[in-house]
C-alpha positions in Angstrom: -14.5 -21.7 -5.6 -13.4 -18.9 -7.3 -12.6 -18.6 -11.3 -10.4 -16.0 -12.6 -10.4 -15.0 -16.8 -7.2 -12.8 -17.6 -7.1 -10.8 -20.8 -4.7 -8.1 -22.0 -1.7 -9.5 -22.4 0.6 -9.6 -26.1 3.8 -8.2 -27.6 5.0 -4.6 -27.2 8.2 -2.9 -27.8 10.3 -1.7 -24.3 9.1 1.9 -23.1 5.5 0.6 -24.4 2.3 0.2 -22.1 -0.1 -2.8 -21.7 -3.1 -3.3 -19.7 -4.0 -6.7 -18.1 -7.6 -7.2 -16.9 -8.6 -10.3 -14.7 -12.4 -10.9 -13.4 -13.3 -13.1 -10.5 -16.6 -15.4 -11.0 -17.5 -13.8 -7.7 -17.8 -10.8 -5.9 -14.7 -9.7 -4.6 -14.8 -9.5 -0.8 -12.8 -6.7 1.8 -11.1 -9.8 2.8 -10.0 -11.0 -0.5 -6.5 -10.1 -1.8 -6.2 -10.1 -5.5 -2.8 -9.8 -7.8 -0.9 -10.6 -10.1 2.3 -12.8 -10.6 4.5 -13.9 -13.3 6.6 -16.3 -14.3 9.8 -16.1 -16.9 11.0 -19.3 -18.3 13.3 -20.6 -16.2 12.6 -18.7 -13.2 10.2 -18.7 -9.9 7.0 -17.0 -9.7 7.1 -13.9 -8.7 4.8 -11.4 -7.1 3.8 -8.4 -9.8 1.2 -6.4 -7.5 -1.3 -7.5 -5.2 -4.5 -5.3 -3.7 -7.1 -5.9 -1.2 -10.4 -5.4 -0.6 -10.2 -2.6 1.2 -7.9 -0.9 -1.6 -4.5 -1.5 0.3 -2.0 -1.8 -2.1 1.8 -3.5 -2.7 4.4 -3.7 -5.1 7.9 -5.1 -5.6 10.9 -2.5 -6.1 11.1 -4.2 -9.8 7.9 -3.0 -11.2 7.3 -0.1 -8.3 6.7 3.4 -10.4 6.0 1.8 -13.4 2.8 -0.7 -13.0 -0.8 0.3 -11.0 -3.0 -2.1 -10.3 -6.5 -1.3 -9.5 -9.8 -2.2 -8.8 -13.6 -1.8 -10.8 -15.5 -3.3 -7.3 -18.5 -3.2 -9.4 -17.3 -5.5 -12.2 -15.8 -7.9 -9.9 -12.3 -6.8 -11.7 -8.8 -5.8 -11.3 -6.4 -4.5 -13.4 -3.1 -3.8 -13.9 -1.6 -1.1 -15.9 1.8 -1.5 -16.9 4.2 1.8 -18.4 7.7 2.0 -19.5 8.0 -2.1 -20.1 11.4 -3.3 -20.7 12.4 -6.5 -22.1 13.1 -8.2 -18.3 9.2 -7.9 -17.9 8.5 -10.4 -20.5 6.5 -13.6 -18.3 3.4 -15.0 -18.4 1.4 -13.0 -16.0 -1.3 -14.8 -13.5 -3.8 -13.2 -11.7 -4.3 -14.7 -8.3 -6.7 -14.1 -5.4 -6.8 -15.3 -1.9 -9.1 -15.9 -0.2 -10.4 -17.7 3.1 -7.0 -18.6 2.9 -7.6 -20.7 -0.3 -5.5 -19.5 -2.7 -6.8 -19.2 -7.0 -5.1 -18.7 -10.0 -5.8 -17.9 -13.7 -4.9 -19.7 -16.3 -2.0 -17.0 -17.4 -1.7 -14.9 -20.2 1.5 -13.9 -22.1 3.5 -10.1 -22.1 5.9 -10.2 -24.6 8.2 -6.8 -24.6 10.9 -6.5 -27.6 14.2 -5.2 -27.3 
């Protein structure tokens, strides 16, 4: 069983910059994968950024150039910085991590960007 606490999320104006953070209960294997997706209201879940253990990395064309995530091994946490934000990035963001091929999610936390 893994847990996952997000923090960082809140309101910001389009061209503005947030940082999400997201640590796992556990030590974060070179197996694991961990990420981040969102949601908009009314729409699917989609993938935001995902890394692995071994430091791979992947991003969607949407959000490619704009948002890094990356890892602090030592404190079990990832992050994702997100630059230039524009109103169609406003979801609640869940950071996700797989692994053993059980999948774990966070509870969400909520990026707001004004027009």
């Amino acid at each position: 069983q893994v847990q996952l606490v997000e923090s960082g999320g809140g309101l910001v104006q389009a061209g503005g910059s947030l940082r999400l953070s997201c640590t796992a209960s556990s030590t974060i294997l070179n197996g694991d994968v961990m990420g981040w997706y969102r949601q908009a209201p009314g729409k699917q879940r989609e993938l935001v950024a995902t890394i692995t253990g071994g430091g791979s990395t992947n991003y969607p064309d949407s959000v490619k150039g704009r948002f890094t995530i990356s890892p602090d091994f030592a404190k079990n946490t990832v992050y994702l910085q997100m630059n230039s934000l524009k109103p169609e990035d406003t979801a609640v963001y869940y950071c996700y991590t797989r692994r053993l091929l059980m999948d774990y999610w966070g509870q969400g936390t909520q990026v707001t960007v004004s027009s």
